[in-house]
Structures are given as C-alpha cells and as structure tokens.
C-alpha positions in Angstrom: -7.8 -7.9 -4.0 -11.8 -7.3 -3.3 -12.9 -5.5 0.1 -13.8 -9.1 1.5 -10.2 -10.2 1.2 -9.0 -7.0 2.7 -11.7 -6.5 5.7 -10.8 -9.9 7.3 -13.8 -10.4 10.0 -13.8 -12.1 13.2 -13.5 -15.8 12.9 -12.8 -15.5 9.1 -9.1 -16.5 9.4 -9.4 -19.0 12.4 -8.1 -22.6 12.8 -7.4 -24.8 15.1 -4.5 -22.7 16.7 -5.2 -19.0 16.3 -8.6 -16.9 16.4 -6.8 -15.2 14.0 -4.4 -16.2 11.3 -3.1 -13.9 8.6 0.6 -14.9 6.8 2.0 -13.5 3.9 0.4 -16.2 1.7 -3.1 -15.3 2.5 -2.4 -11.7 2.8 -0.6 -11.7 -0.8 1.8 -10.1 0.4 6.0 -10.1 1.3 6.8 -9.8 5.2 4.2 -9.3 7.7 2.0 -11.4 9.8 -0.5 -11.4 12.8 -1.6 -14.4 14.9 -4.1 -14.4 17.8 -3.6 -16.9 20.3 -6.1 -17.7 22.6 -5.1 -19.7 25.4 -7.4 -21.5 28.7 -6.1 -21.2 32.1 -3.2 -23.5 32.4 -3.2 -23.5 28.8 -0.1 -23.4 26.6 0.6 -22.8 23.1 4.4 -23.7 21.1 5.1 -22.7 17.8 8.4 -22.5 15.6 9.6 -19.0 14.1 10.7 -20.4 10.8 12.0 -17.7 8.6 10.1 -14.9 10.9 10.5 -13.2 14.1 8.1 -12.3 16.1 6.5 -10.2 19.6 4.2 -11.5 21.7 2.1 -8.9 23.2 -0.7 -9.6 25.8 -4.0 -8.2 24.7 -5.7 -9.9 27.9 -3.7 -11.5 30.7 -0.2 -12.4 31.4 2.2 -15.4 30.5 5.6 -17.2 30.4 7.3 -17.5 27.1 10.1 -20.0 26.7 12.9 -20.0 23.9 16.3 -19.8 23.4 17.1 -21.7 26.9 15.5 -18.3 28.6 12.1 -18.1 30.2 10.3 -14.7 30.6 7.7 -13.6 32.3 5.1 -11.0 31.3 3.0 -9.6 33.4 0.1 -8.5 30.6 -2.8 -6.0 31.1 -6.3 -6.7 32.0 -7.3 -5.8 28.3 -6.1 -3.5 25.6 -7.8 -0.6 27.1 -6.7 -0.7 30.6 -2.6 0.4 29.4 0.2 -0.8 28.5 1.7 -4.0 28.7 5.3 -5.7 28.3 5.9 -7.9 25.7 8.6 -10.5 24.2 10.6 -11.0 21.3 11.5 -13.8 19.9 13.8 -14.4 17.1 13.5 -16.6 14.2 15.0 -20.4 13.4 13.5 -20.6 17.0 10.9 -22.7 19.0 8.7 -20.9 21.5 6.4 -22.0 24.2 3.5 -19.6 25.6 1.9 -20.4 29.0 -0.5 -18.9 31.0 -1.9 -19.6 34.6 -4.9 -18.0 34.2 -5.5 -17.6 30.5 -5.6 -14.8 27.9 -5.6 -13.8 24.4 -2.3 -12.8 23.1 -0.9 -11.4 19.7 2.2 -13.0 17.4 2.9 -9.7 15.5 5.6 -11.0 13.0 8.0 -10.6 9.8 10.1 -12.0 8.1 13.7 -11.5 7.8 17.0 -12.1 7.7 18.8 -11.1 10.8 18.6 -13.5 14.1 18.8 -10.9 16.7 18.6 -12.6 20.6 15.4 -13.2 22.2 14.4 -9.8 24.7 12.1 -8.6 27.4 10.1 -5.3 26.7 9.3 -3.5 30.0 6.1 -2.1 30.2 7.4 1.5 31.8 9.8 1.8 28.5 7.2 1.9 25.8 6.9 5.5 24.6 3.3 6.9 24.6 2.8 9.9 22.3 -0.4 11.8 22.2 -0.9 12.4 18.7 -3.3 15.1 17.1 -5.8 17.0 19.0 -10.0 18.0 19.7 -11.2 15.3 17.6 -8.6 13.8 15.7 -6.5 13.1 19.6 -5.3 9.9 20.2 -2.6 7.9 22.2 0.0 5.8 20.3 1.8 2.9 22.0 5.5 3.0 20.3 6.3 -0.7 22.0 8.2 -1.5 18.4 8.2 1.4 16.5 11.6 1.9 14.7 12.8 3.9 17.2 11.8 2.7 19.9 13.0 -1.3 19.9 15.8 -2.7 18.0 13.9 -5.7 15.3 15.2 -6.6 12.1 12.1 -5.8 9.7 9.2 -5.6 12.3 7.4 -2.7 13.3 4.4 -2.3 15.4 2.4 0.1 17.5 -1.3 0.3 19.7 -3.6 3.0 19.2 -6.3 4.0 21.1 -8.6 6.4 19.4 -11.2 7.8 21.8 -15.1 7.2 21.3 -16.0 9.6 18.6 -12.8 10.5 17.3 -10.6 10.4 14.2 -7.2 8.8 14.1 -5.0 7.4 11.0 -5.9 10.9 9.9 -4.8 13.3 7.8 -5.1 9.8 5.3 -1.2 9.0 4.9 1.0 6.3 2.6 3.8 3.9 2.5 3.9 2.0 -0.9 6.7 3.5 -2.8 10.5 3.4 -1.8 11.5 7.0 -2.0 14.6 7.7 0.1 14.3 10.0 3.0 10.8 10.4 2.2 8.6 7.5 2.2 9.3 3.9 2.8 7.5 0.4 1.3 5.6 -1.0 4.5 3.0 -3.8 4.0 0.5 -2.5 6.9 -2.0 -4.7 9.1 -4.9 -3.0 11.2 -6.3 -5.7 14.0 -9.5 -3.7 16.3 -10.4 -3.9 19.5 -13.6 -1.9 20.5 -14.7 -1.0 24.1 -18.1 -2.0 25.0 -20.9 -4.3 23.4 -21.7 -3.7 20.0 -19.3 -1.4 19.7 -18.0 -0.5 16.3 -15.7 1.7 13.7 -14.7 2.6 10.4 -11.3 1.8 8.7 -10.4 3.7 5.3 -8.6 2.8 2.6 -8.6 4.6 -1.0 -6.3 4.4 -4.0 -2.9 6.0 -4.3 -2.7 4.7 -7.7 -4.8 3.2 -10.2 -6.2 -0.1 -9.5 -4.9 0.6 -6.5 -6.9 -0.3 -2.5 -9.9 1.1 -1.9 -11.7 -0.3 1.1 -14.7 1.2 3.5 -15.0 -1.2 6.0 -17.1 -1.2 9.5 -15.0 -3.1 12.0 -15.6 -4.6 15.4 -13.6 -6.4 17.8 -11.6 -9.4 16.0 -11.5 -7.8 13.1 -8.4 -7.0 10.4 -8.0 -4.6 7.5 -5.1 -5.5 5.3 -3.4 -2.5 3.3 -1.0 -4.0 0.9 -0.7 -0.4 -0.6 -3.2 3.0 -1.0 -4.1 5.9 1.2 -5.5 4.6 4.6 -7.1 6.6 7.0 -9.5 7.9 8.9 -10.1 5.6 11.5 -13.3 6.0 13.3 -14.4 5.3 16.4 -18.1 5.4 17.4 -19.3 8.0 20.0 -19.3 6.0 23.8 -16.9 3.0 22.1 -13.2 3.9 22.3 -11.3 2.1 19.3 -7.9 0.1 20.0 -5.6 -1.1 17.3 -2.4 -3.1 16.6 -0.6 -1.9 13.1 1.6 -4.6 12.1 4.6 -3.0 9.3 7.1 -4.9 7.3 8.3 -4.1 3.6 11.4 -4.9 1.6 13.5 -2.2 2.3 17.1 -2.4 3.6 16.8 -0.3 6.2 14.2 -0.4 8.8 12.1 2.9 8.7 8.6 4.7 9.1 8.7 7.0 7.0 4.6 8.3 5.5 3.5 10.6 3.0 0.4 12.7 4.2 -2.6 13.2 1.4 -1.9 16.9 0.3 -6.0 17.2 0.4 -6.5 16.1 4.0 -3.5 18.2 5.9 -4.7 21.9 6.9 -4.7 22.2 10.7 -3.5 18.3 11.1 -0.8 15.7 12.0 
C-alpha cells in the first residue's frame, strides 16, 4: 500500500455515520477496526457488532450505551488530555445504542473474533497507567485493554500521551511475524489527537522486510496511520503540543498477546 493509503487524514475516511471509518476492507487487512462517532447533544447513534466486538471509549464527553438488555453509563473525560476515562464493551452478534445528553466524540475500537464474551463496564480508577521511558523519550500509557489488563477475545488497545517535544513508540519496535514467546502478528492502528491549534507530529514507519511499510507521515488531530506490518516508531510530538494516541491491535494468533521485537539499532539506553 502507498503512504496515502496508510497516513489516513482527517475527513478522508468519513461518511455519513463516523468522522472516521477504517474496517478491515479498507485497511487490507484481517481483524482490526476504528470508528469515530460524533454525536449532538441529545444525539444518539445504534450500530450492530456483526462478526466484531468492540469498546467504546469517550474521547470527549460522556454517554449511555445500551445492549444486551443492560444500559451503562459512562461518565467520559473532558477530552483525551484531561485523564482517563471508563469505557464499555460490547460483544459481537449484538446491537448497541450510544446516547449522550450533551454530546461528544467517541471511539468504536474493534476486532473481529470468535468468542462472545458478555457485555462489561471498565472503571475509570482500574485502568493501569505506566510511565514508560524517560528525559525525552517519557510518556504515559493508558493500559484500558491491553492484554493484561481487560479480558477481550482478539482486541487490544491502549492511549498514549507523549509530551510536547518528546519521543514515544521508540526504540522503533515490531509485531508482524508469529514467533512464540517472542513476537506476536498484531495488525496495529495509530488514531492522533494533538493539544492546541495547529498542533502537529510525526508517525514512523520503515520496512522490516523487503517491500515491506515505509511511511513518514506528519499527523494532526483526526488523523490515522495504518501499520499492516514494518518497524513503527518514533512518534513525535512538537515542542508546546502534547501528542495523544489510541493503538488499536488485532492479529490472527490463537492466543491473545503483545508481544514486540525492539530494532537492535535503536535500543542503547531505551525502553
């Protein structure tokens, strides 16, 4: 795939229900998905699973979602830089209403699979946070769904804030091959936030193999970087405009794992 079909820019993607709409089919790839959902006050949005589950994590605002004969509430976040927020998940062969009072933009971070596992509340105070790195490669990682951290069948997804300036996704790392015990195949989607107006970043992605992805994209807020395979990192965030983004994970293994292989080039004094 060329850079433009890779570095996915705001709007590029959008249709009459999402700001943002990227599905296995127009990513090329296997499992994962991300949907942006923007919704007016009072507005509500319903959807069907189909052969997916999914999490619906606020990026601005709170909501109701309804499935399953369960209604939950989520109490959201005033945007994706002011902390964490709860989230829901819902499972797939399911339908799912979204509706919010006041409004918001929300994210479908999905996969599919095979296993129905029951719909389930996320509490905001039970996501780990993990500083990762340090001087100028620090940053925060939200674990809401890492595979640790929250039981799904194939999804896994994480936030990370990178501060103005600094480096994250770095030392450059990999998950294309199925190797057990050391690397797992995970089909990876970056979606950015930025903080501040014209705020902007970098996103990173060069070949692990021949042929293989090789992206250098400059990303603002709306934007996606797909990364079907290849070394990805750094991310960089612009001095004064901290960087937030949601990695969406999925692959074809059996067992649901993140495990990376670090660039042996790019690791001296880093993790």
């Amino acid at each position: 795939m060329t850079t433009n079909e890779l570095h996915l820019t705001k709007g590029s993607t959008a249709n009459a229900q999402y700001a943002l709409d990227i599905d296995p089919k127009r990513a090329g790839w296997g499992h994962s998905s991300l949907r942006i959902v923007e919704l007016a006050p009072a507005g509500t949005h319903l959807f069907t699973t189909g052969d997916s589950e999914w999490i619906v994590l606020p990026l601005q605002g709170g909501c109701t979602v309804q499935t399953e004969g369960n209604e939950f509430q989520i109490l959201g976040r005033e945007s994706v830089f002011s902390g964490v927020s709860d989230f829901v998940y819902v499972p797939r062969d399911a339908q799912v209403q979204i509706a919010s009072g006041a409004g918001g933009r929300f994210a479908l971070a999905g996969a599919k699979c095979e296993r129905r596992l029951p719909a389930r509340y996320g509490p905001a105070p039970e996501v780990p946070v993990e500083d990762r790195g340090s001087g100028t490669s620090a940053r925060q990682v939200r674990n809401f769904a890492s595979a640790s951290a929250f039981d799904c069948d194939k999804l896994i997804a994480v936030e990370v804030i990178t501060p103005g300036g600094n480096w994250s996704s770095y030392p450059p790392h990999k998950h294309d091959e199925h190797r057990p015990g050391e690397e797992s195949e995970l089909e990876e989607i970056y979606y950015f936030e930025i903080d501040g107006p014209n705020g902007m970043g970098y996103q990173r992605v060069f070949p692990s193999r021949e042929g293989g992805t090789d992206v250098l994209a400059e990303v603002r807020s709306g934007d996606a970087v797909l990364v079907p395979d290849g070394w990805h990192g750094p991310s960089i965030a612009q001095p004064g405009h901290d960087m937030y983004y949601l990695n969406v994970m999925a692959g074809p293994g059996a067992t649901r794992e993140w495990r990376i292989c670090f660039h042996p080039d790019h690791t001296e004094g880093y993790r």
